[in-house]
C-alpha positions as CSV (number, residue, x, y, z in Angstrom):
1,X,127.7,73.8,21.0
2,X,128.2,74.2,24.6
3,X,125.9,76.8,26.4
4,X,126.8,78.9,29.5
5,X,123.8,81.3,30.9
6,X,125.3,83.7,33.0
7,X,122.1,85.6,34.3
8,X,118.3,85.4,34.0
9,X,116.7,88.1,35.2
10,X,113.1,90.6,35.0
11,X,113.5,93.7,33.3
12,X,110.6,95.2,32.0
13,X,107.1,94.9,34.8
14,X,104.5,97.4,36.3
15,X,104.6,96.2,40.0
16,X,103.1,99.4,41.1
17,X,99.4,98.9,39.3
18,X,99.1,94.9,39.3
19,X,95.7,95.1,37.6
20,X,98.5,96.3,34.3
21,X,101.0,94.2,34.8
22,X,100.8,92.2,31.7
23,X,104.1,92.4,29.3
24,X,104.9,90.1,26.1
25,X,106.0,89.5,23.0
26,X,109.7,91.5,23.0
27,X,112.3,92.4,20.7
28,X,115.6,94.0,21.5
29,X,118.4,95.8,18.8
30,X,121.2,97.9,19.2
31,X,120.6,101.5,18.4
32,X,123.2,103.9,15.8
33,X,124.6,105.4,19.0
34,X,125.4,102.0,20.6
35,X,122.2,101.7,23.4
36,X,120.2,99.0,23.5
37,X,116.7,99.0,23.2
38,X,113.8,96.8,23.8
39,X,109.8,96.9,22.9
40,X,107.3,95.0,23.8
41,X,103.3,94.8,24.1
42,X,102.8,96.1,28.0
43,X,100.5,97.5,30.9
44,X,97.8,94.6,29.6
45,X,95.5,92.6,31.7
46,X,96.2,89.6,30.2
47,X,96.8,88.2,27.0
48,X,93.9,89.3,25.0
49,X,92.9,92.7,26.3
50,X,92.3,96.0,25.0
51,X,94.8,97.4,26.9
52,X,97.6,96.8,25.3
53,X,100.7,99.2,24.7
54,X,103.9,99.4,22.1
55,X,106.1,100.6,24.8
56,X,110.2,100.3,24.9
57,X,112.9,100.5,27.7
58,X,116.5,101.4,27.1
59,X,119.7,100.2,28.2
60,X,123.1,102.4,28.6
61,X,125.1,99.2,29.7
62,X,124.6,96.4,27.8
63,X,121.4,95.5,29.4
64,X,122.5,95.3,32.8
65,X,119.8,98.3,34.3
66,X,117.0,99.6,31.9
67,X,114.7,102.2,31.7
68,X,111.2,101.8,33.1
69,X,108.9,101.0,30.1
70,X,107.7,104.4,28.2
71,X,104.6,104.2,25.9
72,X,105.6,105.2,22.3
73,X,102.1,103.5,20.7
74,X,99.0,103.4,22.0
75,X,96.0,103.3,19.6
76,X,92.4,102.7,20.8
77,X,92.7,98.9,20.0
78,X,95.0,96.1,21.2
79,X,98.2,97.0,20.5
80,X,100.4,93.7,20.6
81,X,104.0,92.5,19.2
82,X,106.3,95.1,19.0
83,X,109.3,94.8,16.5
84,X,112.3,97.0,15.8
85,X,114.9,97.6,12.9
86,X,117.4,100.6,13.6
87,X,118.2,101.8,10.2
88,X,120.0,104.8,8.2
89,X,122.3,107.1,10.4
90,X,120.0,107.3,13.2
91,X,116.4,106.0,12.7
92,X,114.0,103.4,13.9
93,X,110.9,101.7,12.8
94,X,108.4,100.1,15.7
95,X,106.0,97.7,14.6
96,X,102.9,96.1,15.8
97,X,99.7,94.8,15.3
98,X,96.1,94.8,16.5
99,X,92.6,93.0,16.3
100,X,89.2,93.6,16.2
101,X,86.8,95.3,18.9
102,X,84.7,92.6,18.1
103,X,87.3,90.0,18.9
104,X,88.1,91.8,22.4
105,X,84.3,90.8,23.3
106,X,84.7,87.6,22.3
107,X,87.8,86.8,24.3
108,X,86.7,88.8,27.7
109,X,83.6,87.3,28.5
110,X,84.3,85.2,31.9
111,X,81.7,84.8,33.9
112,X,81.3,83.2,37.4
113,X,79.9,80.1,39.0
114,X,76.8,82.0,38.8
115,X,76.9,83.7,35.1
116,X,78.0,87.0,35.8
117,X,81.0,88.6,34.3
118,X,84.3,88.1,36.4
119,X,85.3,91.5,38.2
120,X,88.3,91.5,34.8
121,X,85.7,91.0,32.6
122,X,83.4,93.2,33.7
123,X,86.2,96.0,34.0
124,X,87.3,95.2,30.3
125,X,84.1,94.8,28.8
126,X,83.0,98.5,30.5
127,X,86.4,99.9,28.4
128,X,85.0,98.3,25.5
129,X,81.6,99.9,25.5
130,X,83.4,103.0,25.7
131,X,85.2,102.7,22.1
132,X,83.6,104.1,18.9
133,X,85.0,101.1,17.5
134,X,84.1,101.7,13.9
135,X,86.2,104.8,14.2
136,X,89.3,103.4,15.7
137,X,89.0,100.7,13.5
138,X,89.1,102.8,10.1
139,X,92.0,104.5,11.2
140,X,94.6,101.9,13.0
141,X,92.8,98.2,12.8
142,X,96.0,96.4,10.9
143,X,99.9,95.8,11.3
144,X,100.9,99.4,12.3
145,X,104.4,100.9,12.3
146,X,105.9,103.9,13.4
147,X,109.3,106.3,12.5
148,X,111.7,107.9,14.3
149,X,114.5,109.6,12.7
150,X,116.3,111.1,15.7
151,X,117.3,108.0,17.8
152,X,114.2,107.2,18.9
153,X,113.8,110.0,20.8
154,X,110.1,111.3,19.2
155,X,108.1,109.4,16.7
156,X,105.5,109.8,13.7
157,X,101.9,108.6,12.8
158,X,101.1,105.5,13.3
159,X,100.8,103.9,9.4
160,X,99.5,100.5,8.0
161,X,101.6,97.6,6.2
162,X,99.8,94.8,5.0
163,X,102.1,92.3,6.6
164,X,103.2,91.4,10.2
165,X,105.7,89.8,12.1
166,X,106.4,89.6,15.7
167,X,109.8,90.9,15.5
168,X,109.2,93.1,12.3
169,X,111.6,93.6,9.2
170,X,115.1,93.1,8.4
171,X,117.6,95.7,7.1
172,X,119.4,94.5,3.4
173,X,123.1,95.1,2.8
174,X,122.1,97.9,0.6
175,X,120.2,99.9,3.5
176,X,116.5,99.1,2.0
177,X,113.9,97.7,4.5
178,X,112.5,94.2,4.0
179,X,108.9,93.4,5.8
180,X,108.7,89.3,5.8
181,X,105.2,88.8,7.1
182,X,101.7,87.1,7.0
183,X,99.0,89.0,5.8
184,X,97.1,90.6,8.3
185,X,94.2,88.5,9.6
186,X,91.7,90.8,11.8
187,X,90.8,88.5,14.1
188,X,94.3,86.1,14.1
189,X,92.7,83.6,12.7
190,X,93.4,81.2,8.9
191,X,92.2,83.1,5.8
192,X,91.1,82.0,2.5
193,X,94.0,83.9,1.0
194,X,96.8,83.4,3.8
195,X,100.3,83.4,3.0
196,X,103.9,84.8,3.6
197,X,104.2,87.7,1.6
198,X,107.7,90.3,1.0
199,X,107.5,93.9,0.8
200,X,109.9,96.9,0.7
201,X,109.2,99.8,2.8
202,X,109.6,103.5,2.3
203,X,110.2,105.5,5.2
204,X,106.8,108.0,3.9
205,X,105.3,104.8,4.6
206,X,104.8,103.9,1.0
207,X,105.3,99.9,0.7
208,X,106.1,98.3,-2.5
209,X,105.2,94.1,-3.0
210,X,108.1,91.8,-3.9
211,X,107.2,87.9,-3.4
212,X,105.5,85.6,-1.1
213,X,106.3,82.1,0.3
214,X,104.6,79.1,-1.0
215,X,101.9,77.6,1.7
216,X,103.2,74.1,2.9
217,X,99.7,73.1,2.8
218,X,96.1,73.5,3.3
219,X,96.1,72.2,6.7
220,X,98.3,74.3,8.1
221,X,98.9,77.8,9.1
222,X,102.2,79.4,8.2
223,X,102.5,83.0,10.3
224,X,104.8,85.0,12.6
225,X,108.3,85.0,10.1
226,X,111.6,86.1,11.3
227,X,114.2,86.9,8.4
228,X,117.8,87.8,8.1
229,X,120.0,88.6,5.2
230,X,123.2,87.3,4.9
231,X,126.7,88.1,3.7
232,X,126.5,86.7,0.3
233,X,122.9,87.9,-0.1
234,X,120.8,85.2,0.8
235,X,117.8,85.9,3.1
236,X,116.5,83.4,5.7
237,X,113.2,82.6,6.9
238,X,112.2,80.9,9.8
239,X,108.1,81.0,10.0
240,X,105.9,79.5,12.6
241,X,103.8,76.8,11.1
242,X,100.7,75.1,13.0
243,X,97.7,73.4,13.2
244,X,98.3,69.7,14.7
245,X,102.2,71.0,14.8
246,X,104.1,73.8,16.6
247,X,107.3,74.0,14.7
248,X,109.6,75.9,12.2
249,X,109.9,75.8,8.7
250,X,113.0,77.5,6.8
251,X,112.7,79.5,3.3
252,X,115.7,81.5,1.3
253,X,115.6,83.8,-1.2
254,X,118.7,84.5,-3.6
255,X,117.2,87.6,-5.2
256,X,116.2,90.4,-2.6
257,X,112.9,88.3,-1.5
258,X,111.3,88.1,-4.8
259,X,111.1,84.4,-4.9
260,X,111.6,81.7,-2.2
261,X,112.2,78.5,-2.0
262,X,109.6,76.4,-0.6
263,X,110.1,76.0,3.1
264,X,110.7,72.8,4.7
265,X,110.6,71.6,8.4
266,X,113.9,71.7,10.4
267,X,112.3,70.8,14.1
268,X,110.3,68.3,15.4
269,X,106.5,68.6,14.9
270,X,106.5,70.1,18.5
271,X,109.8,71.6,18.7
272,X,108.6,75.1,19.3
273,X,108.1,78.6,17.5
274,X,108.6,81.6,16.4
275,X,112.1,82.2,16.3
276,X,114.3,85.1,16.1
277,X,117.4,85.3,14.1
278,X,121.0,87.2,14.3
279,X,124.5,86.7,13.2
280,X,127.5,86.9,15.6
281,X,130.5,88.7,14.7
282,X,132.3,85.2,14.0
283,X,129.4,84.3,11.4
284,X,127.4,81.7,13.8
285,X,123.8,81.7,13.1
286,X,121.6,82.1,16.2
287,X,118.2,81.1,16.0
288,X,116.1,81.8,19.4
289,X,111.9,80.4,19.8
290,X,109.7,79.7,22.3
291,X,108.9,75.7,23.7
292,X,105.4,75.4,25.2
293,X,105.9,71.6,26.1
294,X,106.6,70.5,29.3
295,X,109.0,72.0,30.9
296,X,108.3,75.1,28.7
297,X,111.2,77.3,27.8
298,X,113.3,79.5,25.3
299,X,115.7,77.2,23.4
300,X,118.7,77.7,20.8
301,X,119.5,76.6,17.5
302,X,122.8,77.0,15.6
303,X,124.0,76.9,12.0
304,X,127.9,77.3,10.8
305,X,127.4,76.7,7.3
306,X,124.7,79.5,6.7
307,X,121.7,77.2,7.6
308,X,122.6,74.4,5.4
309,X,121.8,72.1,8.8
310,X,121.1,73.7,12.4
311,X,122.3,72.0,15.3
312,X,119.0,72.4,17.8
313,X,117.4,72.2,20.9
314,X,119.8,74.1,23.4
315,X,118.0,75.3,26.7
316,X,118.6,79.0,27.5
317,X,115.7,79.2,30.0
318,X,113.4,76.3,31.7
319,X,110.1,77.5,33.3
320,X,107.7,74.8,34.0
321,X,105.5,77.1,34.8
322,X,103.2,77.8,32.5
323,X,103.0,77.4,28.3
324,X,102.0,81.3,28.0
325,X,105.9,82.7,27.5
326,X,107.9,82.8,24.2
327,X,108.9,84.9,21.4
328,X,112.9,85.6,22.1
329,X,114.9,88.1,20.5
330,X,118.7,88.3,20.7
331,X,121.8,90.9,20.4
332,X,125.5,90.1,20.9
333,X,126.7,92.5,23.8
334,X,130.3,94.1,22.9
335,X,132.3,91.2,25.0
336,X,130.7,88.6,22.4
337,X,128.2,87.3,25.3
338,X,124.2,87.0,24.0
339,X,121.4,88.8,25.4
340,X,118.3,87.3,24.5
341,X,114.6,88.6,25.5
342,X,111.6,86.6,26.3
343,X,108.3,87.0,27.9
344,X,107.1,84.5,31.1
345,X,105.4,83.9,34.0
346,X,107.5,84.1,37.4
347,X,104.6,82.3,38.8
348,X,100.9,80.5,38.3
349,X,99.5,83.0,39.3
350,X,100.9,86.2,38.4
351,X,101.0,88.0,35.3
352,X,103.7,87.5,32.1
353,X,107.2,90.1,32.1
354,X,109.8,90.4,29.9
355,X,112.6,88.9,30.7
356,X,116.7,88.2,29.8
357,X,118.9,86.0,29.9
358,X,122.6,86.4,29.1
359,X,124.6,83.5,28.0
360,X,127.5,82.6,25.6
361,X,128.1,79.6,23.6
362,X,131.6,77.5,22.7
363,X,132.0,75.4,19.8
């Protein structure tokens, strides 16, 4: 494949209130009525922080201005990916996920040459005294979702799945919601019982358990899925798999994600992860991750034989700057062009955006 980027640019930041500047973890569809829209985890500190927000900007022209960021989650506790499946005539499901006020503590205690908290710490730490956490955490700690059924215009009460996925579910051919995800781990981090599971989702907020994914192995950690169900009915899998590695495995499943095959490796052991997958209108398979070694950047993989055998590794975006960016999402744009999202640092020092890039490939 030959790749052509025709624009990188920011399009989702807080500049007025650098203190919440923080933005990450994206994912961008096409809406019923043709708009784009993107959500992502925003007005954060920094990675780990209590702050965190579901919020999503829209776009009337193919992603070339978009809204300023409005919130459309915001529970006491971290909120962090955001996912989004347009579904039905004109709804929407939002996903996320959050973690443990015990957890925050843990991960925003910085301290000084001299042992004091840091001014960030001290500021997030005060927030977190303020949180009846045993409260917030009986009603939202989990993978969330919410449901809009007039174009994402208003949404419902936030409800619990016991999956989660950066980018959230896929939509099958007969209109049904798929939710490929690990099971929620409270503090992100291996469980005893860990695994890949399938569920179908009712729009009440009902779920229904299909499958799960065979664990590659003890050793490692299989987490952050992105599926997609093709024309003749199979579903792909690409999951994040770590521990020593930071890579992608593939799964399929030839009955509606009741069983899968067991997943096997098809990048390096640190080609990079999680990915994000579409088809184009000509039936390429577009597979979009994160690489967090040197140079850091978001790379491409394509399949023409319905991921039989990808052909990997192509650059869409080199950063260098930092290993803290990742997690692309991609739509084709009317003129057959790509849009992919990403979060990154501009520079060392300042906080992660969301970011595009727009780019179109030639056989």
């Amino acid at each position: 494949m030959k790749i052509t980027v025709k624009e990188t640019k920011i399009i989702c930041e807080n500049p007025y209130n650098p203190h919440h500047n923080y933005f990450a973890w994206p994912t961008v569809a096409r809406l019923r009525d043709g708009r784009l829209a993107m959500v992502a985890s925003g007005f954060r500190i920094r990675h780990v922080c209590p702050f965190g927000k579901v919020v999503m900007c829209i776009s009337e022209d193919e992603g070339k201005t978009w809204t300023r960021p409005t919130v459309v989650m915001d529970t006491p506790l971290d909120d962090r990916d955001a996912g989004i499946l347009p579904f039905g005539e004109n709804s929407v499901m939002i996903t996320s996920f959050n973690n443990t006020g015990k957890m925050q503590k843990k991960w925003n205690n910085l301290t000084d040459e001299n042992g004091n908290l840091n001014p960030r710490s001290l500021y997030i730490r005060s927030y977190l005294e303020c949180v009846d956490y045993e409260k917030a955490e009986e009603r939202y700690l989990g993978s969330t979702m919410i449901f809009s059924h007039d174009g994402a215009k208003t949404f419902g009460e936030v409800m619990r799945v016991p999956v989660t996925s950066p980018h959230g579910p896929l939509l099958m051919p007969d209109g049904s919601i798929l939710y490929i995800g690990r099971t929620f781990s409270c503090d992100d981090t291996k469980q005893e019982s860990d695994c890949i599971e399938s569920y179908r989702i009712m729009t009440d907020g009902s779920y229904e358990k299909l499958g799960e994914i065979e664990n590659i192995s003890p050793d490692l950690l299989s987490c952050e899925p992105h599926a997609i169900a093709l024309q003749d009915g199979t579903i792909l899998v690409h999951i994040r798999v770590q521990n020593g590695i930071f890579t992608i495995f593939q799964s399929e499943s030839h009955d509606g994600g009741r069983t899968f095959t067991k997943p096997h490796q098809i990048l390096s052991d640190q080609g990079g992860a999680p990915a994000h997958l579409i088809q184009t209108m000509d039936g390429t398979l577009i597979s979009v991750y994160g690489y967090r070694e040197k140079p850091y950047g978001i790379k491409a993989m394509f399949s023409t034989n319905n991921g039989h055998t990808w052909d990997t590794g192509h650059d869409l975006y080199i950063n260098g700057i930092s290993s803290d960016l990742g997690y692309p999402a991609s739509v084709q744009l009317e003129n057959g062009d790509i849009l992919t999202v990403f979060y990154a640092k501009t520079a060392a020092d300042s906080p992660a955006v969301i970011m595009q890039t727009v780019w179109k490939f030639e056989k």
